[in-house]
C-alpha positions as CSV (number, residue, x, y, z in Angstrom):
1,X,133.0,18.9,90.1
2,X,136.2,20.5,90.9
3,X,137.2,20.2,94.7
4,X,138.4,23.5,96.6
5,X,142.0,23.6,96.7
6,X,142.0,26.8,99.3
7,X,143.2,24.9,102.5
8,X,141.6,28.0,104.3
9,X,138.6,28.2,102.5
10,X,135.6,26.4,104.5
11,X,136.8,28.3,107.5
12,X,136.4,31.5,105.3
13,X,133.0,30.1,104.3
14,X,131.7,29.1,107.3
15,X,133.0,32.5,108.8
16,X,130.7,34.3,105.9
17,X,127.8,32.5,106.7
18,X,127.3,32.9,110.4
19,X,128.6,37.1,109.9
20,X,125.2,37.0,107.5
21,X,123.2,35.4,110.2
22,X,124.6,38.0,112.7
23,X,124.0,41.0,110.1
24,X,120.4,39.4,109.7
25,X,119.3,38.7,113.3
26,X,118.8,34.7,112.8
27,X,119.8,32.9,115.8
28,X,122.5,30.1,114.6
29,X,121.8,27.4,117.1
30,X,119.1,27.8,120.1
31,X,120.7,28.6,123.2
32,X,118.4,28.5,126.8
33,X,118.4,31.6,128.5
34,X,120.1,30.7,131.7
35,X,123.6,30.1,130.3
36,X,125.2,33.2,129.3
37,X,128.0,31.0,127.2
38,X,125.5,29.5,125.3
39,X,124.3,32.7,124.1
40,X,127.6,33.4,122.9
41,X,127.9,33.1,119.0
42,X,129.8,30.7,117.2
43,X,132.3,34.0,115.6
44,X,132.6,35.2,118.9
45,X,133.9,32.4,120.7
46,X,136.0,31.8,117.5
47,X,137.5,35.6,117.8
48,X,137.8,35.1,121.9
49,X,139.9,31.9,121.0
50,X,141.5,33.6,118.7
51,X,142.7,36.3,121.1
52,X,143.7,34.1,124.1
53,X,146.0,32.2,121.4
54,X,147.9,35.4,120.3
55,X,148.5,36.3,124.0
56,X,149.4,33.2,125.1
57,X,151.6,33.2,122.4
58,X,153.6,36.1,123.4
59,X,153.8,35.6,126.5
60,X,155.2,32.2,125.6
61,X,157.4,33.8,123.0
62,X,158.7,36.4,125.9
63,X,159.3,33.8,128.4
64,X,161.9,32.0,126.1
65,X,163.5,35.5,125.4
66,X,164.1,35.8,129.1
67,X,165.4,32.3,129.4
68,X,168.4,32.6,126.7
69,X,168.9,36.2,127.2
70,X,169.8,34.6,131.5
71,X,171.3,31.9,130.0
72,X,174.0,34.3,127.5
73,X,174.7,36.2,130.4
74,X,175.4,33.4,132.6
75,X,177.7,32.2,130.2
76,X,178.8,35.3,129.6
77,X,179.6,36.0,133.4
78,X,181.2,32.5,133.6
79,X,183.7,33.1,130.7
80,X,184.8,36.2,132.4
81,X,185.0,34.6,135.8
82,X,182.8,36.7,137.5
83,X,181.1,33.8,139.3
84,X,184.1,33.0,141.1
85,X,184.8,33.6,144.6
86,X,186.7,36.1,145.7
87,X,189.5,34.7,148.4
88,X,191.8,36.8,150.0
């Protein structure tokens, strides 16, 4: 038996399977009524991970941005001695 190579591919699988048990009605795990989370599906709390990873990402990835662009112009200002008092 030839093992699956396709680092990605039981999470393609496993994706497949529970979009079929969505398309067909069948409950993947039994959930009680009084906890709205647990009524949740497994793809959507997959996708809503999904999405507070890509924003979290760019706000990470803005945050740095804003850090070395201060950081150039503070060295910026500094080599042109514009942080220097003025004395009369």
């Amino acid at each position: 038996m030839a093992l699956v190579r396709d680092p990605y591919f039981w999470k393609r699988f496993s994706t497949a399977v529970h979009l079929d048990e969505e398309a067909k009605g069948i409950p993947s795990e039994v959930s009680t009524p009084s906890s709205e989370k647990s009524q949740d599906s497994w793809l959507e709390r997959e996708r809503r991970k999904s999405k507070k990873s890509l924003i979290w990402g760019f706000i990470i990835f803005f945050c740095v941005v804003l850090l070395v662009t201060g950081g150039v112009i503070v060295w910026w200002l500094s080599k042109h001695n514009w942080l220097q008092s003025i004395e009369p």
